[in-house]
DSSP file (Angstrom, degrees, kcal/mol; ACC not computed):
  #  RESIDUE AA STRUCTURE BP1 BP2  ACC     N-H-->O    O-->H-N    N-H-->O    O-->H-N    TCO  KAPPA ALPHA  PHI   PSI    X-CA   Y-CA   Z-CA
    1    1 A X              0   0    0      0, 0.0     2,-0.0     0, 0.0     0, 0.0   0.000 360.0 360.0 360.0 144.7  -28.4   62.7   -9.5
    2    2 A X        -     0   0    0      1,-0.0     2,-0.3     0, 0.0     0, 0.0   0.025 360.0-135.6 -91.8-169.1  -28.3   59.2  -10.8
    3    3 A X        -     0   0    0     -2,-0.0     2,-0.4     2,-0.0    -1,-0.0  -0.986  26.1-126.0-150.6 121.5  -29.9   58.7  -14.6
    4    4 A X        -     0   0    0     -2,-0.3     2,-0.7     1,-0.0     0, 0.0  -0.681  19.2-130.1 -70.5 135.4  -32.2   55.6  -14.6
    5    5 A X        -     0   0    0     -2,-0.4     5,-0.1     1,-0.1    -1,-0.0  -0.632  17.3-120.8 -98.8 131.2  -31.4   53.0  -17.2
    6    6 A X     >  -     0   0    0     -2,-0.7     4,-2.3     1,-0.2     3,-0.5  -0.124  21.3-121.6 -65.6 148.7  -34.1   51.7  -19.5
    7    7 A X  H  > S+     0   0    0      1,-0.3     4,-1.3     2,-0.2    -1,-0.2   0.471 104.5  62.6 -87.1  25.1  -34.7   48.0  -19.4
    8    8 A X  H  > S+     0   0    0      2,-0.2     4,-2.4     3,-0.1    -1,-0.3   0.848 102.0  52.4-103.6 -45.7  -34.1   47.2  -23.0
    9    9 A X  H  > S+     0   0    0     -3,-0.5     4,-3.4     1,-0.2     5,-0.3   1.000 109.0  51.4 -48.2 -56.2  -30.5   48.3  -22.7
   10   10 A X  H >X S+     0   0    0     -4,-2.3     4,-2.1     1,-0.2     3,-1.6   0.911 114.9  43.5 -45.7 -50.8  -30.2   45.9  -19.5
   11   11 A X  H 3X S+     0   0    0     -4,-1.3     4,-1.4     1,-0.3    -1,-0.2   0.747 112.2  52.5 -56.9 -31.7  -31.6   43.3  -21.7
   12   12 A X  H 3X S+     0   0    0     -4,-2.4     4,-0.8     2,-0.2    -1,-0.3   0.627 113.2  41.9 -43.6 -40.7  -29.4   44.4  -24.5
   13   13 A X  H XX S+     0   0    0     -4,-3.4     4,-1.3    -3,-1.6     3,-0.8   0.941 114.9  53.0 -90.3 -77.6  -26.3   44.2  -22.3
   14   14 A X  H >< S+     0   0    0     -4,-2.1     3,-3.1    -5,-0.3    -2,-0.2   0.466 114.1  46.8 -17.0 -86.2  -27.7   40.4  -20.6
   15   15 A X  H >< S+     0   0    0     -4,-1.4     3,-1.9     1,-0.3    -1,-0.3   0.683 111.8  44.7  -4.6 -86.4  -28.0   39.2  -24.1
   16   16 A X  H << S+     0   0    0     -3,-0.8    -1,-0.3    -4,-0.8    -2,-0.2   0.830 109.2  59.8 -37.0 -29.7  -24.5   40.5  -25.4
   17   17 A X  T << S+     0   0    0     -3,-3.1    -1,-0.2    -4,-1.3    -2,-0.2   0.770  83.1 110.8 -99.2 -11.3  -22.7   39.0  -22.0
   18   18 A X  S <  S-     0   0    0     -3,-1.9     2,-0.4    -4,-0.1     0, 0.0  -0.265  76.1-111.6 -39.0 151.5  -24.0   34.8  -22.6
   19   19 A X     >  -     0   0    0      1,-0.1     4,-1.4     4,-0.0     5,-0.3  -0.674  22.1-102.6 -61.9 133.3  -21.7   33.0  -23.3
   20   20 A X  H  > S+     0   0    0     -2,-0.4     4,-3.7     1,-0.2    -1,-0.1   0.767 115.9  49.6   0.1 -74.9  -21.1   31.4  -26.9
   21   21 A X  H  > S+     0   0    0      2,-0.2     4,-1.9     1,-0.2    -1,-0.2   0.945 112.8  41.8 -41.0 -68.6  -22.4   27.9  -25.8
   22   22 A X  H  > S+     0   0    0      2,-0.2     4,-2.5     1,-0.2     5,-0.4   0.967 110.2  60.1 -63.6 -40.0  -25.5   28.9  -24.1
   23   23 A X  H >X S+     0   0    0     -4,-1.4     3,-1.1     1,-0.2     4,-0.9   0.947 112.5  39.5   4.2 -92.8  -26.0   31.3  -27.1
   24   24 A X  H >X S+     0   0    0     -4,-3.7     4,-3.1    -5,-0.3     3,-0.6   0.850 111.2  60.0 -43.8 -37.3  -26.0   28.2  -29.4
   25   25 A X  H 3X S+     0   0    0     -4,-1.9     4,-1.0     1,-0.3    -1,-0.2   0.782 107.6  44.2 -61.4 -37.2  -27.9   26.4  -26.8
   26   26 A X  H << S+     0   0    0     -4,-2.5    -1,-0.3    -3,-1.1    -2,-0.2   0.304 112.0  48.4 -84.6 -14.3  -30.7   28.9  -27.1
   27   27 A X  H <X S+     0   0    0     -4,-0.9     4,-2.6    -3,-0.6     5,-0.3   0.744 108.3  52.8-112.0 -29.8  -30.9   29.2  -30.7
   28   28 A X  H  X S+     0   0    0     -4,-3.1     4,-0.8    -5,-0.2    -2,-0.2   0.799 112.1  49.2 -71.1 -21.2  -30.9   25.4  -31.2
   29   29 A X  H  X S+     0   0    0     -4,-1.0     4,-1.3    -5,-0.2    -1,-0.2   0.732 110.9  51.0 -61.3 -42.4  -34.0   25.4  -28.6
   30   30 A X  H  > S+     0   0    0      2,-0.2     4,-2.2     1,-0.1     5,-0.3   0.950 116.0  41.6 -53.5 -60.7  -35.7   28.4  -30.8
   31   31 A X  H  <>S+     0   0    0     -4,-2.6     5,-4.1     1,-0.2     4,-0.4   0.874 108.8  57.3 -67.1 -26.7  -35.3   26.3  -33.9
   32   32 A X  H ><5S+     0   0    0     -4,-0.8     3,-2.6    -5,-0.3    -1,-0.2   0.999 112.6  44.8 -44.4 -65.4  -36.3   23.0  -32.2
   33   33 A X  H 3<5S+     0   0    0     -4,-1.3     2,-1.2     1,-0.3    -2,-0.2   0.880 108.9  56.3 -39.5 -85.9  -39.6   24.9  -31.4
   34   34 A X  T 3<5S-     0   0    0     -4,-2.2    -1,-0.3     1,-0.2    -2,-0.2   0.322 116.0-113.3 -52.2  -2.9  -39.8   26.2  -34.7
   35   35 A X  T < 5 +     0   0    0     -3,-2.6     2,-0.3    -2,-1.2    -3,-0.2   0.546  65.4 144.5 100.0   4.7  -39.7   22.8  -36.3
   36   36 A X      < -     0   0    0     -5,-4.1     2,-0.3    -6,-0.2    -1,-0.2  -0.524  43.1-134.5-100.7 158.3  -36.4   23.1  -38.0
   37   37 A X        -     0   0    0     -2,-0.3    -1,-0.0     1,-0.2    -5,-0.0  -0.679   6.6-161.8 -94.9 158.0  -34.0   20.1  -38.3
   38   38 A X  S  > S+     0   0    0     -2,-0.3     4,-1.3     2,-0.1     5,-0.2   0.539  85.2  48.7-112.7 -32.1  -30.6   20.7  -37.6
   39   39 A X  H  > S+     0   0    0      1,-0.2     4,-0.5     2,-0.2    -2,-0.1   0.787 106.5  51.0 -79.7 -18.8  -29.3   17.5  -39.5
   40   40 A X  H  > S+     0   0    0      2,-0.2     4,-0.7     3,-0.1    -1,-0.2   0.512 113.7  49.5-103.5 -12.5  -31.0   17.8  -42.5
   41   41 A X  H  > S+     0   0    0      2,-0.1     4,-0.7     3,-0.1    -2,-0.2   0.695 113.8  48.2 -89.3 -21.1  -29.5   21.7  -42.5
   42   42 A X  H  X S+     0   0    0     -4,-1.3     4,-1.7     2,-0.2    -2,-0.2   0.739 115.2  41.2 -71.7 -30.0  -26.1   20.4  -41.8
   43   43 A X  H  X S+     0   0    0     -4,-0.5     4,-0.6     2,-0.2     5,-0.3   0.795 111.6  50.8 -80.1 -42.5  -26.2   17.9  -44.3
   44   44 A X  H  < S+     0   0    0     -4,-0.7     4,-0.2     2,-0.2    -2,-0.2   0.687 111.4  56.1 -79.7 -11.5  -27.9   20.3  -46.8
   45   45 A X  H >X S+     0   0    0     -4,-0.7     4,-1.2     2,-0.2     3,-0.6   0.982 112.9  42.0 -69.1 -67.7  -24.4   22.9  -45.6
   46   46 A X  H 3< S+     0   0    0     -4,-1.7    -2,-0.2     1,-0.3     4,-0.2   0.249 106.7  62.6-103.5   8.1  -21.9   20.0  -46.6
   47   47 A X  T 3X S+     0   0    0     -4,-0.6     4,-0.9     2,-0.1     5,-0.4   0.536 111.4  39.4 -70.2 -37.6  -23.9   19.1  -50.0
   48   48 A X  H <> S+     0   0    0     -3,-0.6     4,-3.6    -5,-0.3    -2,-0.2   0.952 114.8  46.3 -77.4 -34.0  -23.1   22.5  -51.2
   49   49 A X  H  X S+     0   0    0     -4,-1.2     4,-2.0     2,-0.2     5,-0.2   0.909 115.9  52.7 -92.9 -36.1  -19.7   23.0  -50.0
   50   50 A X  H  4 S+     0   0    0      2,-0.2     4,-0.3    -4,-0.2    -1,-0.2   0.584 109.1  47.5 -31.1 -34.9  -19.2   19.4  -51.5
   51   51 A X  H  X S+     0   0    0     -4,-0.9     4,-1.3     2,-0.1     5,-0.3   0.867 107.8  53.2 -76.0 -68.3  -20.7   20.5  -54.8
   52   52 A X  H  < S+     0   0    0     -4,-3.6     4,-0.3    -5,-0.4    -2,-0.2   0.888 110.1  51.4 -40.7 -41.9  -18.4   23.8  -55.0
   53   53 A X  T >X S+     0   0    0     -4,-2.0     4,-2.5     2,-0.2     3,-1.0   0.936 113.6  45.3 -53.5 -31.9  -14.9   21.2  -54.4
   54   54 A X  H >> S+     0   0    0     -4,-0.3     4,-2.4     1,-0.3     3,-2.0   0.950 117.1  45.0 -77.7 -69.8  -16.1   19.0  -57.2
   55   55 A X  H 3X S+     0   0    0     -4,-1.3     4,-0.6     1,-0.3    -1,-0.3   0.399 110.5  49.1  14.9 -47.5  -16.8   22.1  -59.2
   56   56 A X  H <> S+     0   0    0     -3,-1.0     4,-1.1    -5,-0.3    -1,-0.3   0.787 112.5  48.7 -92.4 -43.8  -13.7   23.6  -58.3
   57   57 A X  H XX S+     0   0    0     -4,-2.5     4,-2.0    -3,-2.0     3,-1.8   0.983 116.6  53.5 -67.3 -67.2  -11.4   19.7  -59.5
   58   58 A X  H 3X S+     0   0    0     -4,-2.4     4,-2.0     1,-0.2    -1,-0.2   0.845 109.0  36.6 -56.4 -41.2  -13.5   20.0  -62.7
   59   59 A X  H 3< S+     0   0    0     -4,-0.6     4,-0.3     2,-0.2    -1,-0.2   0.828 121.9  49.1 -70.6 -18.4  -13.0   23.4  -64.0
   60   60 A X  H XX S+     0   0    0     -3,-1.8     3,-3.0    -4,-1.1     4,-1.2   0.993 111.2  57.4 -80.0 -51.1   -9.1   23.1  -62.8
   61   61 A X  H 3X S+     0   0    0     -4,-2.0     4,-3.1     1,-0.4     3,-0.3   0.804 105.8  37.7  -9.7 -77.0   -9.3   20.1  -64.4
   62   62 A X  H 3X S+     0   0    0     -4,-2.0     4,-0.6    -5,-0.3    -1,-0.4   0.309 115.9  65.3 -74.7   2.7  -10.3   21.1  -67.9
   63   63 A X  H <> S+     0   0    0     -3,-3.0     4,-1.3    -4,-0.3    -2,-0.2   0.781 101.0  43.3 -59.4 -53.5   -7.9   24.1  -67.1
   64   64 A X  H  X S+     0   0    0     -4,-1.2     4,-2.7    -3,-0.3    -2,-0.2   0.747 111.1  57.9 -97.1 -46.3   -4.9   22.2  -66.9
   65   65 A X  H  < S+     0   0    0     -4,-3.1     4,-0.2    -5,-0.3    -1,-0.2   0.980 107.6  46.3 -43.4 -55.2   -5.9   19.9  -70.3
   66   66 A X  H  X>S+     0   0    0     -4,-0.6     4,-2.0     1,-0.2     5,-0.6   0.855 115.5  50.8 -81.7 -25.9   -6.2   22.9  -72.5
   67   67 A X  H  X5S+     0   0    0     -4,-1.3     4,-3.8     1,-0.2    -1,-0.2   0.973 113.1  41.6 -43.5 -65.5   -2.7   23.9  -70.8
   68   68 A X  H  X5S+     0   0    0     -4,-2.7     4,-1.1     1,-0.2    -1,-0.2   0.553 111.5  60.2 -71.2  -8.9   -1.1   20.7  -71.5
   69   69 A X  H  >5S+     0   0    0     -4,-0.2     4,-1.4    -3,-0.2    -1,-0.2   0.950 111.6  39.3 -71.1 -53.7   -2.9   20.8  -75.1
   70   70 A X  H  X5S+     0   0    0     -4,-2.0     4,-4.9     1,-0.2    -2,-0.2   0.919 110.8  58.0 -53.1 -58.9   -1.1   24.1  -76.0
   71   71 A X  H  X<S+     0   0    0     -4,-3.8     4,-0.9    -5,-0.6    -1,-0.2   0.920 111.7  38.9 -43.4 -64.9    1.8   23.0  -74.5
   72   72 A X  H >X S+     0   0    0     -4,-1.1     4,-3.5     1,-0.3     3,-0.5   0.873 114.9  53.5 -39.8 -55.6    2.0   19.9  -76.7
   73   73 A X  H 3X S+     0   0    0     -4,-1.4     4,-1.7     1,-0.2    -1,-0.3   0.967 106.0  50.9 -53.3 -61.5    0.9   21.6  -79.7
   74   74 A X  H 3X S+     0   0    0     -4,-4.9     4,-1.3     1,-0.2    -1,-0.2   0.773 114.3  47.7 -76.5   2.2    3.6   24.5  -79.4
   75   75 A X  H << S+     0   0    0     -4,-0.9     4,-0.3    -3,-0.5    -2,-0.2   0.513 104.3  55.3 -63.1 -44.7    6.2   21.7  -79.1
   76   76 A X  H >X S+     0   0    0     -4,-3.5     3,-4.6    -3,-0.2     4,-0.5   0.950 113.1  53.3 -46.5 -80.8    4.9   19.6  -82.1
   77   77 A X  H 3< S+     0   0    0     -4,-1.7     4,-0.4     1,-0.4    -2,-0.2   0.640 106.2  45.4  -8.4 -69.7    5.5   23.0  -83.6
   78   78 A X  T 3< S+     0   0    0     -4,-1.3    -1,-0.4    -5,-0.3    -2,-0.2   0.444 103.1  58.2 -59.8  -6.0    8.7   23.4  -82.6
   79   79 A X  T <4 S+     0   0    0     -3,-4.6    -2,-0.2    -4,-0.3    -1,-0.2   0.723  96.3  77.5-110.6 -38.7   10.0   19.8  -83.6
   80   80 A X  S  < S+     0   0    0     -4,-0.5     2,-0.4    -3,-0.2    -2,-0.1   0.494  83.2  83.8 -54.2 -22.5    8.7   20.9  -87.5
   81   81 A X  S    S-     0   0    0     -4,-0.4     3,-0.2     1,-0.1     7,-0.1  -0.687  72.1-144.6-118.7 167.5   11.6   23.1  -88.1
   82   82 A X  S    S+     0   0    0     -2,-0.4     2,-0.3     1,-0.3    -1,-0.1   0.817  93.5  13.8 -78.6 -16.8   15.1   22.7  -89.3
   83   83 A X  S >  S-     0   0    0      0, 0.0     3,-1.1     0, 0.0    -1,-0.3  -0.837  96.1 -92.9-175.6 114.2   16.7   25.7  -86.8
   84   84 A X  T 3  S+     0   0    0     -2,-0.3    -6,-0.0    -3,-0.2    -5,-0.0   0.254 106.4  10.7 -17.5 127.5   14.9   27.2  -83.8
   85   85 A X  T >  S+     0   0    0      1,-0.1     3,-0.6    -7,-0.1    -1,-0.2   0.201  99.4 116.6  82.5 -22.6   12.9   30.5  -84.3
   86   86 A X  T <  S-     0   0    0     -3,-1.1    -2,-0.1     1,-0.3    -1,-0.1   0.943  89.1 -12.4 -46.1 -70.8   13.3   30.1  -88.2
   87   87 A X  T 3  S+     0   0    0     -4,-0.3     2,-0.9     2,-0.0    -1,-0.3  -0.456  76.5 154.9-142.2  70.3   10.0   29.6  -89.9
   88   88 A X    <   +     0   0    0     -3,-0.6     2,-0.5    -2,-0.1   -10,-0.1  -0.797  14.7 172.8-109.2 106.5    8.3   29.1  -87.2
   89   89 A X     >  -     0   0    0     -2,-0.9     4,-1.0     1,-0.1     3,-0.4  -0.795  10.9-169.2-113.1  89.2    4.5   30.3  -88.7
   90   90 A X  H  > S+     0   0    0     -2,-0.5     4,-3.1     1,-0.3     5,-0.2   0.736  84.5  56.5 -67.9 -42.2    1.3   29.5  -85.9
   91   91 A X  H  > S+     0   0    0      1,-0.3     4,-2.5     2,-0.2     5,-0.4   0.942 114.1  33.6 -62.6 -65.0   -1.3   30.2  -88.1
   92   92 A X  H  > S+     0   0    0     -3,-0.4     4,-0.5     1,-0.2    -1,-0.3   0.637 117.2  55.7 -71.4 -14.0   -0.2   27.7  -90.8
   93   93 A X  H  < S+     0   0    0     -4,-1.0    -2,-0.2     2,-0.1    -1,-0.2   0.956 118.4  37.8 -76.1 -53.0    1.2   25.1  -87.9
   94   94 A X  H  < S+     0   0    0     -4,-3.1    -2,-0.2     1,-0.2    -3,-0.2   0.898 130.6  23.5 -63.3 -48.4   -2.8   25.3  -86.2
   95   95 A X  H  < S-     0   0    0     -4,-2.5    -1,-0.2     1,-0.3    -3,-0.2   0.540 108.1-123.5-110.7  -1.6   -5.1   25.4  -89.1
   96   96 A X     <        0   0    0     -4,-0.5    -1,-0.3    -5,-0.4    -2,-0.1  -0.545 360.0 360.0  87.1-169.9   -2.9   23.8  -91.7
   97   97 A X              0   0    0     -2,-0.2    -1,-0.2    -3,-0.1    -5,-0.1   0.335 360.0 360.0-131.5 360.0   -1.8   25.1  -95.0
């Protein structure tokens, strides 16, 4: 005997079997209705992700200073003595004597 199927599954299935496109097509149609702008949310997407790169330059940025500060610094350091490894002291090279 055949088993009827209830019609939210069919709709369930329809739904699931659009394609992508119309998909989009159908939700940009919803949101039309609904008032919502689609440029001013695209715009307000690639201000944030715009924000995060710059975000991202500055803190590598100020990463790569204090690198190249240390770097400098333990190099001073090193130039201060008469034979490598000798009396080579950080505490008194950093804060002074």
């Amino acid at each position: 005997m055949a088993t009827r199927r209830s019609t939210s599954d069919e709709h369930a299935a329809s739904l699931a079997n659009i394609s992508r496109t119309r998909r989009a097509q159908l939700i940009a149609e919803f949101e039309g209705e609904l008032g919502i702008d689609h440029k001013a949310r695209a715009r307000a997407a690639y201000e944030a992700k715009r924000w995060e790169v710059i975000k991202t330059i500055i803190v590598w940025t100020i990463a790569v200073m204090f690198f190249t500060i240390a770097c400098h610094k333990l190099w001073l350091m090193g130039q201060d003595v008469d034979e490598p490894f000798s009396d080579i002291n950080p505490v008194e090279s950093l804060f002074g004597e």
